[in-house]
N, C-alpha and C positions, 0 to 999 in steps of 0.2 A: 322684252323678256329674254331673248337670244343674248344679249349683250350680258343681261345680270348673271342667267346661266352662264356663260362661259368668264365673268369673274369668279364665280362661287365654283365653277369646277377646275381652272384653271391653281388659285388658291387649294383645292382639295385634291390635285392633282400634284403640288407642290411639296402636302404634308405627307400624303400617301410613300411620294416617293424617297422622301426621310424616312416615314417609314421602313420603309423594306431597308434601307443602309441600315436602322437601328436594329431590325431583324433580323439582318444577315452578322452582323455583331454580336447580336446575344445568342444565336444559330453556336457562330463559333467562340465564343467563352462558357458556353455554359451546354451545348451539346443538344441532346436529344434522352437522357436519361433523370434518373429523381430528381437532382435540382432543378433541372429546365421543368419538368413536369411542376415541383412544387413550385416556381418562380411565375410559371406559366398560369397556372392556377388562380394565384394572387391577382398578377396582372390584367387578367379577367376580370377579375373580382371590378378593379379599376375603371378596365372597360364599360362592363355593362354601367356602371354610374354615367361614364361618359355619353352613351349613347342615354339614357335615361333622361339626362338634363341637356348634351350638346349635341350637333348633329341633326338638329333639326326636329328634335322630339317634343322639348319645352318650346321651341317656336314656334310648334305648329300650334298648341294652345295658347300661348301667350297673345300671339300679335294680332289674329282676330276679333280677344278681348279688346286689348286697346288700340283698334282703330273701331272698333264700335263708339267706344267712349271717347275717342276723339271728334270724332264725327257726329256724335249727339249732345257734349259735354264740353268739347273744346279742350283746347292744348293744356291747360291748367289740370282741368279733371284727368285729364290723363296722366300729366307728369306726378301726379300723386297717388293716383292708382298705380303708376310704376316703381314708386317710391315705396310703397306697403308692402308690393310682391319682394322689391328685392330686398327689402331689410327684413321679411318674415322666411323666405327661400334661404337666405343664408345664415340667418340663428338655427332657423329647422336642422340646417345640413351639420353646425357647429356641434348642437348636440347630438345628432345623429352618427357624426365620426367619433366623439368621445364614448358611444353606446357600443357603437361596432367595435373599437379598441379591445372594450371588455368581455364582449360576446363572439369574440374572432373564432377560438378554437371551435363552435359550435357551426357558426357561418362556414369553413372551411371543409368541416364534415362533413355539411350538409350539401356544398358544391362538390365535392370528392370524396364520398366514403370510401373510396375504394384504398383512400391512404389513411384510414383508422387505425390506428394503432402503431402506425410506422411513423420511423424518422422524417418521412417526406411529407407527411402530416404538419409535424414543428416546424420544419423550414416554411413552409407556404404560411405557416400563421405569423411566424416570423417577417417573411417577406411582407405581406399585406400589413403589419402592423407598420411597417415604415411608411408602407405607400400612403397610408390614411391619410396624411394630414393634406393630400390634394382632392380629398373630395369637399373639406369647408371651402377652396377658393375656386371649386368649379362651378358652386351655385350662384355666386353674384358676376362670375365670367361668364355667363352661361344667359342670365337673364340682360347682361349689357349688351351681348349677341342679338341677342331676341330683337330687343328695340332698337338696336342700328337696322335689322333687318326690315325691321316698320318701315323705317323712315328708306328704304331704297338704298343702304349704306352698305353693300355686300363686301367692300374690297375689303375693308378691317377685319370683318367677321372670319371672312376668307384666307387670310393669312397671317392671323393668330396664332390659329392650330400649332404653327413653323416652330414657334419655341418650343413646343412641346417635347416634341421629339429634336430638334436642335441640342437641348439641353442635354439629353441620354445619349445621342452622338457624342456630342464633348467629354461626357464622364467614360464612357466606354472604347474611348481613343487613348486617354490615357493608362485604363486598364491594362488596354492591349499592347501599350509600349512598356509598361512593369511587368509586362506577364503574368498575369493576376491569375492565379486560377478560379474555377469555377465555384467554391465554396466560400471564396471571401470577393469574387464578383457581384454575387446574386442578391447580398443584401448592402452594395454600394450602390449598384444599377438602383436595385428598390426605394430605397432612402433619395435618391433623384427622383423619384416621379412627383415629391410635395413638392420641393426646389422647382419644377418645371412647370408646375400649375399655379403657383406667383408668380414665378415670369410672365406667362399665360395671360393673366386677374394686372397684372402691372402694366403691361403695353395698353390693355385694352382701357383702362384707367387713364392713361395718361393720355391716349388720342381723341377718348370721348370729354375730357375735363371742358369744360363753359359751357355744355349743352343742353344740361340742366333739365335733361328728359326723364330722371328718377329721383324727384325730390317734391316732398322733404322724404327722408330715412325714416319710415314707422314700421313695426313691429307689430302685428294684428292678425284677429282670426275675426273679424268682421263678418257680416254677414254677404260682404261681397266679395270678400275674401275667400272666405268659404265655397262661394259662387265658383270662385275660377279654380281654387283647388281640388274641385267636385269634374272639375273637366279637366284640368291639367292631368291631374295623376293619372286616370287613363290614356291619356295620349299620350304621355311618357313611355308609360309600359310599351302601346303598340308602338311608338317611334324608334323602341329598342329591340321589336323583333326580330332579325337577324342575328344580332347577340345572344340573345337569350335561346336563341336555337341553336348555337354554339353552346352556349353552357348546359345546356341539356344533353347535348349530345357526350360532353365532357366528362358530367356526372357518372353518364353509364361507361365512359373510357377510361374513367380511374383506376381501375381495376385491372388495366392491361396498361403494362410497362410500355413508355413513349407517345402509346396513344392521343396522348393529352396532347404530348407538343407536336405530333403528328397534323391531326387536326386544326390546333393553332396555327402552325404554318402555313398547312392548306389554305386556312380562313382568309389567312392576312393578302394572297394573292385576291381573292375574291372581293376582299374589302375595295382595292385599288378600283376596279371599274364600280362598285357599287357605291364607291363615296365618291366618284368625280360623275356619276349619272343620279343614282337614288337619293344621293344628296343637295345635288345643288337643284335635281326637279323638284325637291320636297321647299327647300328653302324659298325658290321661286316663284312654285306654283300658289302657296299657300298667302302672299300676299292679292296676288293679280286674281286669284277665285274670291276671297273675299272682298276685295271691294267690289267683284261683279255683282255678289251676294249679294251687299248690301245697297247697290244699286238697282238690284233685280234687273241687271241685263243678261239677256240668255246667252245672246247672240258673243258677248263678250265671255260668260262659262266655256262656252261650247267652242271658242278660240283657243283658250288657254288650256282645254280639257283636251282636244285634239294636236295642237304642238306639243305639250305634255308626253303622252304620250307616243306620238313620233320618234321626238327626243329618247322615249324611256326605249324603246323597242330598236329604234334605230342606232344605238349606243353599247344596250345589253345583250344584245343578241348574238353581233360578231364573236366581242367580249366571251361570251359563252362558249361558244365553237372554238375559236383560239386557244382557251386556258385547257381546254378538253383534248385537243391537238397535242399541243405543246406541252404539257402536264410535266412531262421527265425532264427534256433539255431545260425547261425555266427555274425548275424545282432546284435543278442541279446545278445552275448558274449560278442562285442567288444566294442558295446555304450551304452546298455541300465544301464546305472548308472548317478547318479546325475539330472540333468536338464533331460535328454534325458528318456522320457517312455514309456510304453508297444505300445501306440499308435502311436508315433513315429518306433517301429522298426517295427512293419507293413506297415507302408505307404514306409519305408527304402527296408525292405522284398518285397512288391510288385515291387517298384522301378527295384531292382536288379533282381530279374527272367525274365524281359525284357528287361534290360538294358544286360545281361550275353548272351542276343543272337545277340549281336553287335559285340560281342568279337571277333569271328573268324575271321571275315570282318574288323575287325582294324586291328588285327593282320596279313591277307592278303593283306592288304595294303603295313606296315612296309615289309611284305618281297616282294613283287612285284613290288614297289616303287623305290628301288635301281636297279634296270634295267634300268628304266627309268633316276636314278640322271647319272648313272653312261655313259652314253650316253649325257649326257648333256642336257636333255632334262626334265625343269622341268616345263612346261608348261601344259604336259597333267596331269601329277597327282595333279596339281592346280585347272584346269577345274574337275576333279573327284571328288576334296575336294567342290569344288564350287555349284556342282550336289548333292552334300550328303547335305547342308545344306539349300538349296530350299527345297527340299524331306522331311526334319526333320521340315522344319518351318511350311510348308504346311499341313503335318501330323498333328505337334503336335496341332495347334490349332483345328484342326476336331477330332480329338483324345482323347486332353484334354480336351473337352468339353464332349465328349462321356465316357469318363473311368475315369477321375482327371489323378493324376502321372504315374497309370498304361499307360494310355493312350499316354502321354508325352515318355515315357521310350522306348513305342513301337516304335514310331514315330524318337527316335535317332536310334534303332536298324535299320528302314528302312535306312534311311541315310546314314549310315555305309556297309551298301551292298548294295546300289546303287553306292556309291566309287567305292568301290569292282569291283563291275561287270563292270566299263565301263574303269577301268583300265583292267580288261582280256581280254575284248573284244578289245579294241584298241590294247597292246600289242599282240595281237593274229597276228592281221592285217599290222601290222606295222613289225617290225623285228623278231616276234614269241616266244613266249616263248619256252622254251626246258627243257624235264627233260628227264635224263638219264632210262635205261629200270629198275636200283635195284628202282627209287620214285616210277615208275608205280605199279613195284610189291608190294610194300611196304603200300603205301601209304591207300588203300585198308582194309590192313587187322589194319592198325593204326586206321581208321575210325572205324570199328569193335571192337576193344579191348576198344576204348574209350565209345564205346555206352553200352557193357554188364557192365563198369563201371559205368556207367552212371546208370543204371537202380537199379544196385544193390545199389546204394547210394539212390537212390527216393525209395526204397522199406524200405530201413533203415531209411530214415529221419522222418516219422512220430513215431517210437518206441525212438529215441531221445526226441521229443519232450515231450512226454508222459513222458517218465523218466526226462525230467528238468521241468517241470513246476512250480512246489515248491522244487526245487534241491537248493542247495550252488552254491555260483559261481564256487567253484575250483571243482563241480561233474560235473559242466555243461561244465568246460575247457577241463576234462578229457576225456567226452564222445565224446565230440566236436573234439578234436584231434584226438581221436581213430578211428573215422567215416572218417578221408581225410587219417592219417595215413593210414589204412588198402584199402582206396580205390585207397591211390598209390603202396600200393604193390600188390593190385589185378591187376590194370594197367601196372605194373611192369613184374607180372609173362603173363600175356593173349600175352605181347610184345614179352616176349620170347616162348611162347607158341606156336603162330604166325608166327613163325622165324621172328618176323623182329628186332631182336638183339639178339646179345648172350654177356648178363653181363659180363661173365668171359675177352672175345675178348675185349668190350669195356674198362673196367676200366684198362685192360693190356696195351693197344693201348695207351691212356692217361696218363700212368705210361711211356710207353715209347717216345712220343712226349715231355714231362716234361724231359727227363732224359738229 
């Protein structure tokens, strides 16, 4: 399981950090003002589909269907059960992009009133109407993910993503050597996000071809069909909570200038550890619980449910302390060039010191969540996602009126551990959760090693600052790396210090599972 995990975050670790090159790019072409805000908007817009269908959302309902029906039906019944989702997932989506085309101005209002009636209103409907045409080819990329991930095939799945944002690197390299400016950037960048999501639908296409695990190609609303679209659609919604508690938060930031891409920026730091933990625990976990499930071994849950979260806690938790630390010197390293200025990475900086205490609570989601998919039950962590974003709405307008983005930022963190808590509480109640007696001992002294981390990073971060204020950029990379470098190998040694790993045990263990 350690092994799959570290392809699927290794891979998410890959896309992530494209990301942030593609971010630090549109940072400096397009700034921090109405078009980054309208562009920003859009791209959202993009997002939440991504996360809705990739990511680990439609996996989590898909693959416990069909290894059910693998498993009681045989490889045939499956491969044709797979064949209906994904010729009915991607007509749905077809006409779903041609509907949104026409209903865009309305869609964008509704994500941003706060640009009604303004020029930053048409650019964002504008930008989104380019992006559309990659949401028809994320639903059949999305479901070919799915059942590679059945079959144990993480490395495909896992660096897929690469084109994605490889493609908006490439367009926005050349941008940047014409000098493009910001108002004939923002709808070339956008018009690449269809371009990169057939690259995307093409690779994965071309490495699964002879496998013959989604066929034949049918089109149906069956009544088994219907079965799993009655369980998929809400485990989408909740597999996309994070996001959607970014767009919530967004909605009520439209109405203050930058806000929007304030926040965005924020996010996207927050993404990096939450996609190379809450995603590749989500992806992992959700096979290796359901076949315990359907085994009904406890003893096998209660394995998977306790390195699970090890992994989630022992991962998220630094992460959190770190980005909370370090908030200014990273903010400023990664975007403050071009468009993007000092005042920008403060409003970014406050953003993310609030936004970084949501982390753990997403990432306890992603690993508590597959208990749930894995039972077939995706109704409660729907209702949980449902709960975090009343909570975030409610906030952020009382909030943001009281603090600006600080105040917003807080109000997603609320949201994100209200999820939280009323999936433990129900999972408590319901079938229980269980971890073995090494998480109890364990888990403890991981809390500990991440907090004396934690503090020695806040104790350093302001002797950073002081030394880059009028630094070069490549002094301020170097201090900047050396401040997380050193605070993961303090984190590093406190673990073993701790007993709660021995390096040598580990990297032999994984030398010998590879072997």
């Amino acid at each position: 399981m350690i092994r799959s995990f570290l392809t699927v975050s290794t891979g998410t670790l890959s896309s992530r950090l494209l990301g942030f090159a593609r971010d630090a790019m549109v940072a400096g072409l397009l700034g921090a003002g109405p078009i980054a805000d309208a562009f920003l908007v859009a791209f959202q817009l993009v997002n939440v589909v991504r996360r809705l269908l990739t990511e680990g959302a439609l996996n989590n309902a898909l693959v416990p269907i069909w290894l059910s029906v693998k498993g009681t039906k045989g490889q045939a019944a499956a491969s044709a059960f797979a064949g209906r989702v994904l010729g009915t997932i991607s007509t749905a989506l077809i006409v779903a992009t041609a509907l949104a085309g026409f209903l865009m101005p309305w869609i964008i209002t509704a994500l941003a009133p706060g640009f009604s009636g303004e020029a930053t209103l048409h650019l964002a409907v504008d930008d989104a109407r380019l992006m559309l045409p990659y949401l028809a080819f994320a639903g059949p990329a999305t479901v070919t993910m799915a059942l590679l991930n059945a079959q144990g095939r993480f490395a495909l799945t896992a660096f897929a993503p690469l084109l994605f944002n490889g493609a908006l690197i490439a367009v926005m390299i050349v941008l940047i050597f014409h000098r493009t400016d910001a108002p004939d950037a923002a709808p070339a960048i956008a018009a690449t996000v269809g371009v990169a999501g057939l690259l995307q639908l093409s690779i994965l296409i071309l490495r699964s071809r002879g496998s013959h695990f989604a066929t034949p190609l049918r089109v149906t609303f069956d009544p088994e069909m219907r079965g799993f679209l009655a369980k998929a659609i809400p485990g989408m919604v909740a597999g996309a909570g994070p996001q959607l508690l970014i767009v919530a938060g967004a909605i009520v930031a439209s109405s203050s200038p930058s806000a929007v891409s304030w926040l965005y920026f924020a996010n996207r730091l927050i993404e990096l550890p939450l996609g190379i933990v809450g995603v590749a625990v989500g992806a992992v976990l959700v096979p290796e619980l359901a076949r315990a499930v359907h085994a009904d071994d406890r003893n096998a849950m209660t394995h998977a449910q306790s390195r699970g979260l090890e992994l989630a806690v022992g991962l998220a938790l630094p992460a959190t302390l770190g980005l909370m630390a370090l908030s200014e010197p990273v903010v400023r390293l990664l975007f403050e060039h071009g468009a993007f200025r000092a005042a920008d990475t403060a409003g970014t900086a406050h953003a993310l010191v609030w936004l970084a205490l949501a982390l753990p609570a997403q990432v306890l989601i992603k690993a508590l969540s597959p208990a749930f998919f894995a039972r077939g039950d995706t109704v409660t962590p729907l209702w949980a996602t449902l709960k975090g974003l009343a909570v975030t709405v409610v906030l952020a307008i009382v909030l943001g009126r009281l603090f600006g983005v600080r105040g917003i930022a807080a109000a997603i963190a609320f949201g994100g551990w209200s999820s939280a808590l009323l999936l433990i509480r129900h999972g408590l109640t319901t079938f229980g959760f269980s971890i073995d007696l090494a998480a109890r001992s364990r888990l403890p002294r991981i809390v500990a090693a991440a907090l004396a981390m934690g503090g020695l990073l806040w104790l350093s971060a302001p002797l950073v600052l002081a030394s880059t204020a009028n630094a070069s950029a490549a002094l301020h990379l170097v201090l900047v790396a050396a401040l997380i470098a050193g605070g993961m190998a303090i984190y590093g040694l406190l673990l073993a210090l701790f007993g709660v790993i021995r390096w040598v045990d580990a990297i032999h263990a994984l030398r010998q599972t590879g072997a």
